[in-house]
C-alpha positions in Angstrom: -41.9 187.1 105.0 -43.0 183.6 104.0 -43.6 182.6 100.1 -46.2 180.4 98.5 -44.7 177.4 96.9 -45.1 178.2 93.3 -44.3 181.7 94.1 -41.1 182.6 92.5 -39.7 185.2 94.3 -36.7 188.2 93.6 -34.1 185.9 95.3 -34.6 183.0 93.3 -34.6 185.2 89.9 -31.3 186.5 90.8 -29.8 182.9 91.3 -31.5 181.5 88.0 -31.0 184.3 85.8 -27.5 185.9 87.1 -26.8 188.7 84.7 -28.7 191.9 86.4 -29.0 195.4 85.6 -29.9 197.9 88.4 -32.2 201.0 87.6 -33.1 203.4 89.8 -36.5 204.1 90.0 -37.9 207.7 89.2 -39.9 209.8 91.1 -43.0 209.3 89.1 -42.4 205.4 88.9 -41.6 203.9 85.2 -44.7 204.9 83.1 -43.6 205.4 80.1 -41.0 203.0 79.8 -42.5 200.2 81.1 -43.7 199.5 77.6 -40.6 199.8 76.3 -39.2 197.2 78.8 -42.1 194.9 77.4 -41.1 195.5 73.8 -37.6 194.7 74.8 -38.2 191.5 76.6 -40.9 190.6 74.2 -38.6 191.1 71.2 -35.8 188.6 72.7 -38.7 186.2 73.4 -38.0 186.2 77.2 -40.1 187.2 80.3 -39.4 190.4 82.1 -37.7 189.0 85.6 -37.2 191.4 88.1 -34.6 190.7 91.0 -34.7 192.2 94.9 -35.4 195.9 95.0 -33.0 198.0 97.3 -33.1 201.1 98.9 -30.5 203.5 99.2 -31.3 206.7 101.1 -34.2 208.3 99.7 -33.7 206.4 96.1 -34.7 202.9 95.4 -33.5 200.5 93.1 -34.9 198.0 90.8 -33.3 194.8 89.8 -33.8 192.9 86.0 -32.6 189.6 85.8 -31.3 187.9 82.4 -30.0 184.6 81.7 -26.9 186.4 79.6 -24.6 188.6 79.7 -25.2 189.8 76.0 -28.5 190.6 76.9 -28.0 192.2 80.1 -25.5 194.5 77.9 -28.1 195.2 75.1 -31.1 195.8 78.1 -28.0 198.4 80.2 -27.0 200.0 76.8 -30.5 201.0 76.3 -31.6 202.3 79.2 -28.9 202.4 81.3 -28.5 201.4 85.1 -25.8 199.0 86.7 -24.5 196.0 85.6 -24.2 193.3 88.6 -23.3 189.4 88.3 -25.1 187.3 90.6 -22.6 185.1 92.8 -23.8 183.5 96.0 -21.6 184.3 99.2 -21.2 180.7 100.0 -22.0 177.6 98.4 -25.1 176.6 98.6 -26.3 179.6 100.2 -27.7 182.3 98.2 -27.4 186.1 99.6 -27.9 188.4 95.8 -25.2 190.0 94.2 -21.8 190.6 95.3 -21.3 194.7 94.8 -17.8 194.4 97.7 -15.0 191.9 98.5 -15.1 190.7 102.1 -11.5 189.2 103.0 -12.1 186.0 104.9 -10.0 184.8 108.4 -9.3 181.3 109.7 -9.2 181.7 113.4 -5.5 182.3 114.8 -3.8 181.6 118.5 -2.3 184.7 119.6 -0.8 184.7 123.5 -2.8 181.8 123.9 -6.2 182.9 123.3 -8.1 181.9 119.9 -8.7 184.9 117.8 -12.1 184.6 115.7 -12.9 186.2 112.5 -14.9 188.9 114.2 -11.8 189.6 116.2 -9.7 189.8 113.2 -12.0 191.9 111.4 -12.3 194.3 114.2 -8.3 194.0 114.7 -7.9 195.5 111.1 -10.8 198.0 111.5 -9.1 199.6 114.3 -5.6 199.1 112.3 -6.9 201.3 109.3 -8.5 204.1 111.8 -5.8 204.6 114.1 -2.8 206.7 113.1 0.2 204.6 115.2 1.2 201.8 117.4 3.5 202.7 120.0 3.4 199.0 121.7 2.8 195.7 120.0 3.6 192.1 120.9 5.7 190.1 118.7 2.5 187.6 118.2 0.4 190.4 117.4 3.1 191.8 115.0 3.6 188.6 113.1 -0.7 188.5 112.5 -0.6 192.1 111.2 2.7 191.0 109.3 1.3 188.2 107.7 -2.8 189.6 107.0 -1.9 193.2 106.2 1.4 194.2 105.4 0.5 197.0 103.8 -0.4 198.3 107.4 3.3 197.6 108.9 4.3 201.6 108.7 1.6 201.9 111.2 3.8 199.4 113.9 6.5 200.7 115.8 10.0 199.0 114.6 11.1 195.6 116.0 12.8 195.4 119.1 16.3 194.1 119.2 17.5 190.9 120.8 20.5 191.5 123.2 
């Protein structure tokens, strides 16, 4: 979907006013309290900015954008919702608010083939679903060794040298 140039859209709310409270909308929309959001806004002397609606299943979920946390507080203690903090997943490039961590992978040589991201990604996907390892190479040990050694008890125990 394109935007007009003076248009300001969700996106750019979120990165310009990061401190967001998520509501989810009712049934029957917000009819009654939308005046009450007015009064609110209108009492701080700011304008109501609403951030990128979601949907969630059935529900969906509307986004207010403040330029502070304090008032993000005061706007969440009063009508409740979740509080979010705007950060963008790279700089420079702006994707909304980060809800999950997402562990990052430089890109390894194991048994001479370059391992991407992706590959370690998938790698520790299949690590977490699996219940054992019967056969592992001693490359492939030393990546789940060094990324997650929390998943070691999984790996069958080293062989010996002799």
């Amino acid at each position: 979907m394109t935007r007009r140039k003076s248009e300001i859209t969700g996106h750019m709310n979120e990165r310009d006013f990061p401190h967001l409270v998520e509501l989810e909308l009712p049934s029957g929309g917000f009819r009654n309290k939308s005046q009450e959001f007015e009064s609110f806004h209108r009492e701080r002397g700011i304008a109501i900015r609403r951030g990128c609606g979601r949907h969630e299943v059935e529900q969906f979920h509307v986004r207010f954008c403040f330029p502070d946390a304090a008032t993000a507080d005061a706007f969440q203690e009063r009508f409740g919702g979740t509080r979010l903090t705007y950060s963008p997943s790279k700089p420079g490039r702006h994707s909304g608010p980060r809800v999950r961590y997402q562990r990052s992978y430089s890109p390894r040589i194991v048994g001479g083939k370059v391992m991407t991201p992706a590959d370690l990604r998938r790698l520790h996907k299949y690590m977490l679903d699996i219940e054992k390892i019967t056969v592992i190479s001693d490359e492939m040990r030393a990546v789940v060794e060094s990324e997650w050694p929390e998943l070691l008890h999984k790996l069958p125990p080293k062989r010996s040298l002799g």
